[in-house]
ROVEXVEX-667645 format. One record per residue (C-alpha): z negated, y negated, x negated; residue number from 0. Coordinates in steps of 0.1 Angstrom, whole numbers, plus 5000, padded with zeros to 4 digits. Layout:
N
+------+------+------+-----+
:    w :    v :    u :   n :
+------+------+------+-----+
:    Z :    Y :    X : NUM :
...
+------+------+------+-----+
REM end
This chain:
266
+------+------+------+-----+
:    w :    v :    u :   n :
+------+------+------+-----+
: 5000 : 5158 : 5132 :   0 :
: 5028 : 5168 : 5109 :   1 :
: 5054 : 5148 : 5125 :   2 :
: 5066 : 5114 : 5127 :   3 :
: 5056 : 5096 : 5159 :   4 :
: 5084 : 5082 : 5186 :   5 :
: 5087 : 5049 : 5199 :   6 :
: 5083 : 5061 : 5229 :   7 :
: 5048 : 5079 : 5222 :   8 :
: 5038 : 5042 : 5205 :   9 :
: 5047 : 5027 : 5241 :  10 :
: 5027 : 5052 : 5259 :  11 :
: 4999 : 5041 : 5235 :  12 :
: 5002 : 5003 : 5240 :  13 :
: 5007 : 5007 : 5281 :  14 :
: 4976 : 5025 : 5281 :  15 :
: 4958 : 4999 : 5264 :  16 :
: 4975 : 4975 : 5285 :  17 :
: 4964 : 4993 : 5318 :  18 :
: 4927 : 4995 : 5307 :  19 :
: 4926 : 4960 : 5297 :  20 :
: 4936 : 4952 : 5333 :  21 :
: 4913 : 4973 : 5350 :  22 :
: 4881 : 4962 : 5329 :  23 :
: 4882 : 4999 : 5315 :  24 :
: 4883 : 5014 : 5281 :  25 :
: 4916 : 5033 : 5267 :  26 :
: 4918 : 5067 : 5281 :  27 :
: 4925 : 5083 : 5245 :  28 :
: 4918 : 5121 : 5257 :  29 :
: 4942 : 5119 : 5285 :  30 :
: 4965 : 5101 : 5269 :  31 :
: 4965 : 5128 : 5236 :  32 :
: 4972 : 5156 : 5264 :  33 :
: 5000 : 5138 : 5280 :  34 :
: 5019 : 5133 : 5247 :  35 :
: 5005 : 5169 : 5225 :  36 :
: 4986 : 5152 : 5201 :  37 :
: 4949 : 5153 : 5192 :  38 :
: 4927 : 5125 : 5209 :  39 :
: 4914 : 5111 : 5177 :  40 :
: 4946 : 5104 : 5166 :  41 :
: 4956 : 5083 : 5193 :  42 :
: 4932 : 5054 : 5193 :  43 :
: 4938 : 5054 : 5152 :  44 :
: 4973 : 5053 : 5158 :  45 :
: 4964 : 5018 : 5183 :  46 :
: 4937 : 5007 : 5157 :  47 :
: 4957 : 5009 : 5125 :  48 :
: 4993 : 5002 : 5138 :  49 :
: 4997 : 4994 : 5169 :  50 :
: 4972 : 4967 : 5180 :  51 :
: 4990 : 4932 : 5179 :  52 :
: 4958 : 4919 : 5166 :  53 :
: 4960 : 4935 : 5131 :  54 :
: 4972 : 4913 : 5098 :  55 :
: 5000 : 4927 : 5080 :  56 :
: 5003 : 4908 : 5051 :  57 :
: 5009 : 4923 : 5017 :  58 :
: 4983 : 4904 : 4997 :  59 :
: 4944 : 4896 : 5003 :  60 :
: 4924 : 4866 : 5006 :  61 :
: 4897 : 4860 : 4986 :  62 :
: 4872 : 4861 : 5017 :  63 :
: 4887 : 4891 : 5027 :  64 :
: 4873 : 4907 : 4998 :  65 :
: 4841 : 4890 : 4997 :  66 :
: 4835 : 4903 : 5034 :  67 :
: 4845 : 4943 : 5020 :  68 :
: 4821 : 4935 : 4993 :  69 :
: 4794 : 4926 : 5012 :  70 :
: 4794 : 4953 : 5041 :  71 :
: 4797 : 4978 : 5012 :  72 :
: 4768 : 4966 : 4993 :  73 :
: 4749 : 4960 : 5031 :  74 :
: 4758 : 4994 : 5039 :  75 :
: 4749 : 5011 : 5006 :  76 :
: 4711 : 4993 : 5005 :  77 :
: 4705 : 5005 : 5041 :  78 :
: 4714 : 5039 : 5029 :  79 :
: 4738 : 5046 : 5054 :  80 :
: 4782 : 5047 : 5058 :  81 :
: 4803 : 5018 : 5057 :  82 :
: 4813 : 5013 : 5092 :  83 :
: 4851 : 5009 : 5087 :  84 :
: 4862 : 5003 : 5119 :  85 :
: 4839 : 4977 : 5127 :  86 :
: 4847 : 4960 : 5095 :  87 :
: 4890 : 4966 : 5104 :  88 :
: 4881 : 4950 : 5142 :  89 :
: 4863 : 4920 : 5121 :  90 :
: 4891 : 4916 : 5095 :  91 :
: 4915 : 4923 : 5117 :  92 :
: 4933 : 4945 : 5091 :  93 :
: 4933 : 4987 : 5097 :  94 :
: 4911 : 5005 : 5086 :  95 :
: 4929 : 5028 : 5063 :  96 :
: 4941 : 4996 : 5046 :  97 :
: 4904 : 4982 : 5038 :  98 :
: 4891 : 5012 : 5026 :  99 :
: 4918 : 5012 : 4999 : 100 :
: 4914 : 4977 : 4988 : 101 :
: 4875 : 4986 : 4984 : 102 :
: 4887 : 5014 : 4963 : 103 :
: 4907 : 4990 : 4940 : 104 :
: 4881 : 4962 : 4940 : 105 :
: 4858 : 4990 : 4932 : 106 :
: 4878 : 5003 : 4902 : 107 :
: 4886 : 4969 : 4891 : 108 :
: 4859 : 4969 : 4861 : 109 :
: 4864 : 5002 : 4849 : 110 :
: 4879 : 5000 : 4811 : 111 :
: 4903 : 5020 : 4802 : 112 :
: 4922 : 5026 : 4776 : 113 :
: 4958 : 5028 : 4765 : 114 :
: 4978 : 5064 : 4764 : 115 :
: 4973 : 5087 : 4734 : 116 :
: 4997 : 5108 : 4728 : 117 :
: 4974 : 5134 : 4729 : 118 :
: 4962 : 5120 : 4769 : 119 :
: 5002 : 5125 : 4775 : 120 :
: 5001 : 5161 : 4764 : 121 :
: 4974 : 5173 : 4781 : 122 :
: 4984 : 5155 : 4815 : 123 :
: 5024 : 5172 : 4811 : 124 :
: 5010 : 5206 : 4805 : 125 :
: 4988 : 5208 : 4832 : 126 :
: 5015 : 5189 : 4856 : 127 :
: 5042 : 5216 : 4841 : 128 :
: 5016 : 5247 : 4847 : 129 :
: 5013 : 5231 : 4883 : 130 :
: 5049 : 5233 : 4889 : 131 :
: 5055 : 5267 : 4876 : 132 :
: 5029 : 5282 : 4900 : 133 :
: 5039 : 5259 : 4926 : 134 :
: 5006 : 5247 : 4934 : 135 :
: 4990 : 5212 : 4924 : 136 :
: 4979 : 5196 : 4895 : 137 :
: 4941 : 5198 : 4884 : 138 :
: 4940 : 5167 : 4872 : 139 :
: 4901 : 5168 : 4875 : 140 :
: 4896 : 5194 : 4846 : 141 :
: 4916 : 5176 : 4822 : 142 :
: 4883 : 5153 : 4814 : 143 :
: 4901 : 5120 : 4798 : 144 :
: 4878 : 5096 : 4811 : 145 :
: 4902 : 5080 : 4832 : 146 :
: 4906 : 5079 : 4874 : 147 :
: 4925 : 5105 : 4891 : 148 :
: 4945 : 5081 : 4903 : 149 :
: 4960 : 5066 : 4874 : 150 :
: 4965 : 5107 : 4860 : 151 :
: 4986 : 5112 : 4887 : 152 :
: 5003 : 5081 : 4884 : 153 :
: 5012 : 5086 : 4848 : 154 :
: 5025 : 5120 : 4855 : 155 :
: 5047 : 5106 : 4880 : 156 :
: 5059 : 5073 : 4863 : 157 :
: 5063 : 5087 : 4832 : 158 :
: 5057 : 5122 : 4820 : 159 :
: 5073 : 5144 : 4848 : 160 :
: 5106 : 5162 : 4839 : 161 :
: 5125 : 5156 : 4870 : 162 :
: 5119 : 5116 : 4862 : 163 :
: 5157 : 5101 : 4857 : 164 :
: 5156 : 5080 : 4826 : 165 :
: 5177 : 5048 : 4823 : 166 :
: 5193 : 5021 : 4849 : 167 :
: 5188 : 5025 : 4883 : 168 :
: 5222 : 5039 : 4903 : 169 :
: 5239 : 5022 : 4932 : 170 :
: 5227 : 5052 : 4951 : 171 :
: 5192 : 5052 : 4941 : 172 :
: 5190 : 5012 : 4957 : 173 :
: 5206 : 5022 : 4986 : 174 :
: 5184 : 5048 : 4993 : 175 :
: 5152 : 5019 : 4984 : 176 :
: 5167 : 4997 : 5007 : 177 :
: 5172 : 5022 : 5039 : 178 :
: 5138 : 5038 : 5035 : 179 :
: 5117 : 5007 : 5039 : 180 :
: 5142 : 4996 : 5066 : 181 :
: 5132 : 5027 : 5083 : 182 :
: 5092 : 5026 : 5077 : 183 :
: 5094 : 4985 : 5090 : 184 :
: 5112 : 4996 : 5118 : 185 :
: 5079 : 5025 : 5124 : 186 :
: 5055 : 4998 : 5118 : 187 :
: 5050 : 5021 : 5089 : 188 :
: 5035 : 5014 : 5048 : 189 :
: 5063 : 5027 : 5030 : 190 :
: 5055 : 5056 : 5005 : 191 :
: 5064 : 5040 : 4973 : 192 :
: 5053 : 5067 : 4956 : 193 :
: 5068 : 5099 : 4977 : 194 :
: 5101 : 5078 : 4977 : 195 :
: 5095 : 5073 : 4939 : 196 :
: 5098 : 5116 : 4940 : 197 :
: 5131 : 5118 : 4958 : 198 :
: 5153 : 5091 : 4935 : 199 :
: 5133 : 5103 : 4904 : 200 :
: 5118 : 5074 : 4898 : 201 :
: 5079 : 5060 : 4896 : 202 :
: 5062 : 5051 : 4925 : 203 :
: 5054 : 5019 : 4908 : 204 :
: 5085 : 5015 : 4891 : 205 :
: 5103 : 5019 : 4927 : 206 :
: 5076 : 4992 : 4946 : 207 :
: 5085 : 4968 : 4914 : 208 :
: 5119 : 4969 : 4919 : 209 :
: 5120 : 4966 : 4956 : 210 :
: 5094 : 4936 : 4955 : 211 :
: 5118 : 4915 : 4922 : 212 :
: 5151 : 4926 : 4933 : 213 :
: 5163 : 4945 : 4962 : 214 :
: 5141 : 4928 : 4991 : 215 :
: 5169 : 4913 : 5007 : 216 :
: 5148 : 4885 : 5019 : 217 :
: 5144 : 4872 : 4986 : 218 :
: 5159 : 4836 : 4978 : 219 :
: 5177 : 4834 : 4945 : 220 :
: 5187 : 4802 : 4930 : 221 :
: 5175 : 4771 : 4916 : 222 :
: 5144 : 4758 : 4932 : 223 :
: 5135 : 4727 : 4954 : 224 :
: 5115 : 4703 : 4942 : 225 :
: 5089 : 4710 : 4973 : 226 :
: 5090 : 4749 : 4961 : 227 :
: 5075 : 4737 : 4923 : 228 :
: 5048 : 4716 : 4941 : 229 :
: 5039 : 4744 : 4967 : 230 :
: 5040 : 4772 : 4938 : 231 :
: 5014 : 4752 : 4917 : 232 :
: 4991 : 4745 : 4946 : 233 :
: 4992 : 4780 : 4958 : 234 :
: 4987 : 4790 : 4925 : 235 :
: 4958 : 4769 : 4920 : 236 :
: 4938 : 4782 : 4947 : 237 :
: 4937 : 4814 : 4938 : 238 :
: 4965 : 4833 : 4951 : 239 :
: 4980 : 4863 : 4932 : 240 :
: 5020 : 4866 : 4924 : 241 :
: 5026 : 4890 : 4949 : 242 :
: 5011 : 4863 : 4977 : 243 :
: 5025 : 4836 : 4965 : 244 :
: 5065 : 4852 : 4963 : 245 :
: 5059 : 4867 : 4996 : 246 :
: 5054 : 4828 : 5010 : 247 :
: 5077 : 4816 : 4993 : 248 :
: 5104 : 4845 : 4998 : 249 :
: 5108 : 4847 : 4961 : 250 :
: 5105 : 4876 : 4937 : 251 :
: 5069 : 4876 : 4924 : 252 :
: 5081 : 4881 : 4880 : 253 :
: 5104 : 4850 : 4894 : 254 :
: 5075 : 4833 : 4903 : 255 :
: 5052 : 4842 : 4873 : 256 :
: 5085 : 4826 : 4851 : 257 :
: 5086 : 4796 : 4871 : 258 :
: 5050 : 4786 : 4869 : 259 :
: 5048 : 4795 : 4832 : 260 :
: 5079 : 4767 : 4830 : 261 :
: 5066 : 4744 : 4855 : 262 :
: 5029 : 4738 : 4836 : 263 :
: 5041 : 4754 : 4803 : 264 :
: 5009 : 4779 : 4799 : 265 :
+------+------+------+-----+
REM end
């Protein structure tokens, strides 16, 4: 499926779950592909990782979140046999797409690496230059750095590629932030920080940053409440990471990093 899907193809989706839920039956996904011209496996993936009311879409992870991904890794991997992600997404409640790529960053989370050589930056422009020249994609496999693909591809993209626009961020370029992830909430859609990142010549990461500390219109700016400090060190002291705690508290997360470093002065 190369295109976009239509609210009214999502409603077609959710009746037909509605219908079989009614009659004691299970989603009619082939019938339902054929009626709309799209593949059948697409449609109950489209319900299981979007659609489905059920499903948790917060931007941050609880602890026993991950401890549960953990575990049915490690069950799955002794028993010699594949992780069963969409079990795991109907137990977490989360899609599956999203779980298997917080495994992969729990995964990757003790892997050392280390800072950019100059040398590392070289090699990863040439080959991204030689990519766009033949109009084909990087091979960022054969470079051999010792570092994840990934984080290649991201350094290309956040820092070495030529069409990257250097300096403050335009007017323009914010408005254009601010309407695409109107657009993919509106979808029920992640937004593609990194593909947007492409269009305003910008870093994927240096794009979600900015969005997160400064353009979210939801934000609060301002001094805080005296019930905001007290909330922001209890969150902080169980656990929760920046990101979870600004999105509860609807403040940017560096705001919130500041704060607690000027609250308990560590």
């Amino acid at each position: 499926r190369k295109r976009k899907w239509l609210r009214a193809e999502d409603q077609i989706v959710v009746e037909e779950v509605a219908k079989a839920e009614e009659e004691g039956r299970k989603p009619r996904w082939k019938s339902t592909g054929l009626r709309l011209g799209i593949a059948s496996d697409s449609v109950p993936k489209r319900w299981t990782n979007v659609l489905d009311p059920r499903l948790i879409k917060l931007p941050f992870w609880t602890s026993n979140e991950d401890v549960q991904i953990c575990r049915a890794v490690e069950h799955a991997t002794s028993e010699g046999c594949r992780v069963s992600w969409m079990c795991l997404s109907r137990e977490l409640k989360r899609p599956s797409a999203s779980i298997r790529t917080r495994w992969l960053k729990l995964a990757c989370r003790n892997v050392e690496e280390k800072e950019w050589s100059s040398e590392e930056d070289a090699l990863v422009y040439e080959e991204g230059v030689r990519a766009l020249r033949a109009n084909r994609s990087p091979n960022w496999a054969k470079l051999s750095l010792g570092k994840r693909i990934p984080k290649i591809s991201d350094r290309w993209w956040a820092k070495l590629h030529p069409k990257l626009v250097q300096g403050k961020w335009t007017n323009e370029m914010k408005k254009d932030v601010v309407e695409a992830v109107r657009r993919a909430q509106l979808e029920g859609m992640p937004v593609d920080w990194r593909g947007l990142g492409r269009l305003i010549g910008k870093g994927g990461t240096n794009v979600r940053l900015t969005w997160s500390n400064s353009l979210n219109p939801s934000l609060k700016h301002g001094k805080w409440s005296q019930a905001e400090v007290v909330m922001l060190v209890q969150l902080r002291k169980n656990g929760l990471a920046w990101t979870a705690i600004g999105h509860i508290l609807h403040r940017a997360p560096i705001t919130v990093l500041r704060k607690h470093r000027q609250v308990t002065k560590c």
